[in-house]
N, C-alpha and C positions, 0 to 999 in steps of 0.2 A: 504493500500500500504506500501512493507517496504521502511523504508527511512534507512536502513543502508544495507551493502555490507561486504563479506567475499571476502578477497586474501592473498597472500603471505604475511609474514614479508620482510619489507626493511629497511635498516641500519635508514634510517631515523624516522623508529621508536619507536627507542631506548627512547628518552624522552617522549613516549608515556606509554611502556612500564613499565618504573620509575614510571608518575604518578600514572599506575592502583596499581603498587608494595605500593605504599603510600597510595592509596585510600583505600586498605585493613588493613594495619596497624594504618591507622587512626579509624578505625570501629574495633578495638581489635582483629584481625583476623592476628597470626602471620604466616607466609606462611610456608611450611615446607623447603621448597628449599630455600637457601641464592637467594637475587639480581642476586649476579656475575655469580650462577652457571645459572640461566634462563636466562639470556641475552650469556652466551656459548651457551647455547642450542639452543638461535636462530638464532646465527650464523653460528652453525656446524650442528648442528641438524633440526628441523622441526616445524614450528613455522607458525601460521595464526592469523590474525588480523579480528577484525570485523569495522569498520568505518563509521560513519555517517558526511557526508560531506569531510573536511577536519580533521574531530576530530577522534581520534582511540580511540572508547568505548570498544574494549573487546579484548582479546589476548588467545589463547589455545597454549602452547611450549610441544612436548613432542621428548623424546628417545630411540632409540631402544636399546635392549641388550638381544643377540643371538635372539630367538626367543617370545621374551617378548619386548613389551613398554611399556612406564611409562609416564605418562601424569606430567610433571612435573610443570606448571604452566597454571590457569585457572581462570579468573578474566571477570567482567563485571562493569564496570563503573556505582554505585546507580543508577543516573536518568534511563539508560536502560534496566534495570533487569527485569524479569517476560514479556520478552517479543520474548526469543524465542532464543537470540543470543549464548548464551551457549552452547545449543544441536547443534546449526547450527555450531561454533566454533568447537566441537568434533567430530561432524561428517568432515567437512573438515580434520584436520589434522591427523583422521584415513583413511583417503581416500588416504592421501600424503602418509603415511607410509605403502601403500598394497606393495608396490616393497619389502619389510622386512620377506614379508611372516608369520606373527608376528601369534601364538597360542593363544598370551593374551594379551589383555591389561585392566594396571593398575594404578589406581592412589591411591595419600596420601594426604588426605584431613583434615587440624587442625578441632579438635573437635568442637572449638569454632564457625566453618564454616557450618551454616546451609542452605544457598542458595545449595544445593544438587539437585535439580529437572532436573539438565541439563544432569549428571550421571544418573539419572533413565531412563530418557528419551531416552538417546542412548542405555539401556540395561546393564549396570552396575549393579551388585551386591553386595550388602553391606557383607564383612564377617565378621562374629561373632567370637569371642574369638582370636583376634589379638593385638599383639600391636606392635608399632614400637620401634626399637631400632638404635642409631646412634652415631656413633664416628667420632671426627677428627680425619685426619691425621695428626699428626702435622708436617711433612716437606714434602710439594709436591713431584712429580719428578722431573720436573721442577732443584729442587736447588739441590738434592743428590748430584750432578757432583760440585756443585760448595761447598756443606759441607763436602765431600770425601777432596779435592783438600786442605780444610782449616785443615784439622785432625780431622774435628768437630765429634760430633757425640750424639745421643740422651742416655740419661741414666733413666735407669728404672724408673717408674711412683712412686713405692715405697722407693725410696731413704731418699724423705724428714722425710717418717715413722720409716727408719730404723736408723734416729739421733738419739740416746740414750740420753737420758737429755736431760740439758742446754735447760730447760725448757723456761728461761727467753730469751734468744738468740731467739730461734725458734719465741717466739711469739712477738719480735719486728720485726724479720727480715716476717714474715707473716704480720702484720701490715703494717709497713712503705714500704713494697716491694714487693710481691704477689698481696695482697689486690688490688693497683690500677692499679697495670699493667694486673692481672686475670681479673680484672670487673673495662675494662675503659671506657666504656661509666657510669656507676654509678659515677665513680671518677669523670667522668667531668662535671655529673649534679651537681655537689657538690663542682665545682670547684677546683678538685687536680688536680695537672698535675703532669702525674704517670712519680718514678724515670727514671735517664737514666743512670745513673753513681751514683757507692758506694766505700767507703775504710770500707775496714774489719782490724782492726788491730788488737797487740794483741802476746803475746809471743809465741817462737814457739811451735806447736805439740798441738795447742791448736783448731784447728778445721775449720778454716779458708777456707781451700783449700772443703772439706764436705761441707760446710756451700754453697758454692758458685753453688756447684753438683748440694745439693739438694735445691737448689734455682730454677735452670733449671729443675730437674725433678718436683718441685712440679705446674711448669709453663707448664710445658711441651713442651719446648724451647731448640731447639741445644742445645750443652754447645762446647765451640768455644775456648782453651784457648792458647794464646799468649806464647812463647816460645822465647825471646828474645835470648838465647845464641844462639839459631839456627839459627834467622832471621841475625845472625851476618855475615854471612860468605857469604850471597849474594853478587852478584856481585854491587849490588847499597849500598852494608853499609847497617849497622844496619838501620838510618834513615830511606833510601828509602824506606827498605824492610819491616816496619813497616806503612810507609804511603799507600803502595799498599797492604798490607793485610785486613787494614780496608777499603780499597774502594774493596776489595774481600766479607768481611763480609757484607757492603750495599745490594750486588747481593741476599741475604738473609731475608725472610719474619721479621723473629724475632729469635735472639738469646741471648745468654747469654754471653758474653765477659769476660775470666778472665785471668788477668796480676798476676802470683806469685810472689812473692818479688819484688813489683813494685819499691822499691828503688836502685834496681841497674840500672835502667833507667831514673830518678826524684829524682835525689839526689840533695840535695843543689850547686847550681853554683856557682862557685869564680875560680878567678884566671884569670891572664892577661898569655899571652893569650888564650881565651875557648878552653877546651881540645872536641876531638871530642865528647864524650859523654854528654858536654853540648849540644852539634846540635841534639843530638837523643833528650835530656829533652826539648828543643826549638821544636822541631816535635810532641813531643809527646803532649806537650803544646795546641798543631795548630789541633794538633788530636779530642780531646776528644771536643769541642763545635762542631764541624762537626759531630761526631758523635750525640750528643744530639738532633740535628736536627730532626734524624730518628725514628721515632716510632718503636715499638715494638721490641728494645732495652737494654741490661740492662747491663752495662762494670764494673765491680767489680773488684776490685786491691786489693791484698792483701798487705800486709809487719808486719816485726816482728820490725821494728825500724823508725816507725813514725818519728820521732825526726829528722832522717836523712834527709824525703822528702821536697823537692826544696817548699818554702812557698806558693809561686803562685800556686802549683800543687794541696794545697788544702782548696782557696779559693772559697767562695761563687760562682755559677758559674760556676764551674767546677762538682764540687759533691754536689750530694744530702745531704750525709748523712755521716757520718765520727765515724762507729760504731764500740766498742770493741769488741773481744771476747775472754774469760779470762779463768783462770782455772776454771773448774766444780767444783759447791760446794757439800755439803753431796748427795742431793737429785738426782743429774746429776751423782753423782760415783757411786750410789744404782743400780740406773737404767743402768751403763755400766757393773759393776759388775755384774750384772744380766742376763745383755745377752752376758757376754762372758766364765761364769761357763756351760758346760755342764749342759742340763736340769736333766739326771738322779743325776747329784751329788748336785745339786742346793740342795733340803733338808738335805745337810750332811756338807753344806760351811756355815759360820756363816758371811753372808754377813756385818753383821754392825760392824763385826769385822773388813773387810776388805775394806769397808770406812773409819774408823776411822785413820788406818796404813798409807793410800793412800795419808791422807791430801796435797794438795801441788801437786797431779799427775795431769798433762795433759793428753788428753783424749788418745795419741800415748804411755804416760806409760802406762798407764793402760791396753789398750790390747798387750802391750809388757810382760807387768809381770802376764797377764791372760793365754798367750800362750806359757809362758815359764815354767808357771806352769803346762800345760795338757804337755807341751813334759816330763818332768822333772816325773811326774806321770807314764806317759806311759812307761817311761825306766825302773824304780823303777818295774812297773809288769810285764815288759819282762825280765830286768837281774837280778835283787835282787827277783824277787821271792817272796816278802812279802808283798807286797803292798795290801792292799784292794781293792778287784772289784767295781767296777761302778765309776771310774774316781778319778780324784786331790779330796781332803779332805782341810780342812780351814789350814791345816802346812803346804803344799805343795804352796797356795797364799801369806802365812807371809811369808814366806822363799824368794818368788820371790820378794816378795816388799821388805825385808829387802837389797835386793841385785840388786833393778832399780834404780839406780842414775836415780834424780828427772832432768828434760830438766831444766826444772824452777826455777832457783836459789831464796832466798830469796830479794837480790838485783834488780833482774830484774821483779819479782815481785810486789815490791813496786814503780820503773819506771812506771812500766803499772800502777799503780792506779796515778800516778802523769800526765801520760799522759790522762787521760779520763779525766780529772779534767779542762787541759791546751786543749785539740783540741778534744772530742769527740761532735759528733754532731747527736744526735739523734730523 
């Protein structure tokens, strides 16, 4: 006699649902459907239970799409397996889905899932030479209206690739910041609690504003960035209009947050009585632990003058991490030089000559006296006529370097090594 019963899913059970979604992943069986997306499907879509007594032993969820389903969740609770409920689970909720008119149906079953008997049984066919392939999306529909609305917007997958050098930068900022927020369930077997807030400092033209890009492309997380001259002119003041953009940004699964010259907002306070731009550094204050709350998260501030920001702003508590980013050394200008010489003239430029010149360039000189060398080239073989074909030559890069005033004074240079010394927190 059977002692269990096939009928509809009901909201009520959802925590049924859960456990069989856990009885599988307790038996090394990862599902191929997220939780979230099988518990949608059994709300909108087509879902049957199997039940013994008041306990739900088994669940089949599937979807139609045009004239194809896909059997998107299919589990049987150990004790009652090998006894039949499977096949009786598929067969009901291919019976729900005949109003679909459905040509096929089909499922995706983890390798590691060898209970298969229930698919043979209803007539399923295994095919050969397949494999599955799947990406996220990484911003729903769902938020588009609300990441349009903020200016935000996603930046290409290859960005973090396309940072030339500054080798050393990359691979802290991978470490301390990718690392646990990419893979946070590992971080928090491990006990990190991945960052929520960072300061990049650091002279200017030195890569800051990149750095934070390819922070988001290499997360592959909106990148969302704060424009305070603009937010100025709202009708509620800078303040307000800075307090309702982050409770904008909330509406948001995960992004990237980035404040440029965050010291013209978080500059040291004094003075009787507070001028209004202390009430935005008091907001902005009030801001950022609200924000840290929220997972999948990550608000990065830049500034070229550390020294200026309000002390509380970069206490423990507020920021994680309080990292430089400084001029490229040899091996960082090899590598920039490199990929801003034309590939055909690359064997004709004596590259270590034009590291050697550069000493002291910021990575904004550097493609400033790269591309003033190809225009400078380009004129020379269209109006002088004498120029050598296939691009700039290594006198066409000395000439532009002899003539980049460096951003980077020698003074402010040695400031930034005073300041990594005095507040870098890495």
């Amino acid at each position: 006699m059977t002692t269990w019963k096939i009928r509809d899913f009901h909201p009520q059970d959802v925590e049924g649902i859960l456990a069989l979604w856990q009885s599988l992943r307790a038996n090394g069986v990862e599902p191929v459907y997220d939780l979230s997306e099988v518990l949608a499907s059994c709300e909108k879509d087509h879902a049957v239970v199997a039940v013994h007594g008041e306990q739900l032993v088994g669940a089949a969820v599937a979807r139609a799409a045009h004239d194809q389903g896909w059997i998107v969740f299919l589990s049987t609770l150990p004790p009652f397996r090998g006894r039949g409920i499977g096949t009786s689970l598929l067969a009901a909720v291919e019976n729900r889905m005949a109003a679909h008119g459905l040509n096929k149906l089909s499922a995706l079953m983890p390798e590691t899932e060898t209970r298969v008997e229930a698919f043979s049984n209803r007539g399923f066919v295994v095919k050969k030479n397949l494999r599955y392939f799947e990406r996220r999306v990484p911003v729903q529909r769902a938020e588009l209206g609300a990441l349009e609305e903020l200016g935000g917007r996603l930046l290409p997958r290859d960005l973090w690739d396309r940072v030339a050098g500054m080798t050393a930068e990359k691979e802290l900022l991978e470490r301390r910041l990718v690392l646990p927020l990419a893979e946070s369930e590992l971080a928090e077997e491990f006990g990190v609690v991945p960052p929520r807030a960072v300061v990049l400092f650091g002279p200017p033209g030195t890569g800051k504003t990149t750095f934070a890009k390819a922070i988001a492309s290499r997360l592959e997380w909106p990148f969302v960035e704060v424009f305070p001259s603009r937010l100025a002119g709202e009708p509620g003041g800078l303040a307000g209009a800075l307090r309702q953009t982050f409770l904008d940004i909330a509406e948001l699964e995960h992004a990237v947050v980035f404040i440029d010259e965050v010291e013209e907002i978080a500059s040291q306070r004094s003075g009787e009585p507070p001028s209004p731009m202390q009430g935005v550094t008091n907001e902005l204050l009030k801001i950022i632990p609200a924000f840290r709350d929220q997972p999948g998260r990550l608000l990065v501030c830049a500034t070229n003058f550390i020294r200026s920001l309000d002390s509380a702003f970069l206490r423990h508590g507020r920021f994680d991490y309080v990292i430089p980013i400084g001029l490229p050394d040899a091996e960082a200008r090899t590598a920039m030089w490199t990929r801003f010489i034309p590939a055909a003239a690359l064997d004709r430029v004596d590259v270590a000559g034009l590291v050697t010149a550069s000493a002291g360039f910021s990575p904004a000189d550097i493609e400033f006296a790269a591309r003033s060398a190809s225009q400078r080239a380009l004129e020379k073989a269209v109006y002088d006529g004498g120029a050598p074909a296939g691009g700039p030559v290594t006198a066409d890069y000395l000439e532009t370097i002899a003539d980049t005033r460096a951003t980077v004074s020698d003074a402010v240079a040695q400031d930034f090594l005073e300041d990594i010394e005095a507040l870098a927190r890495t």
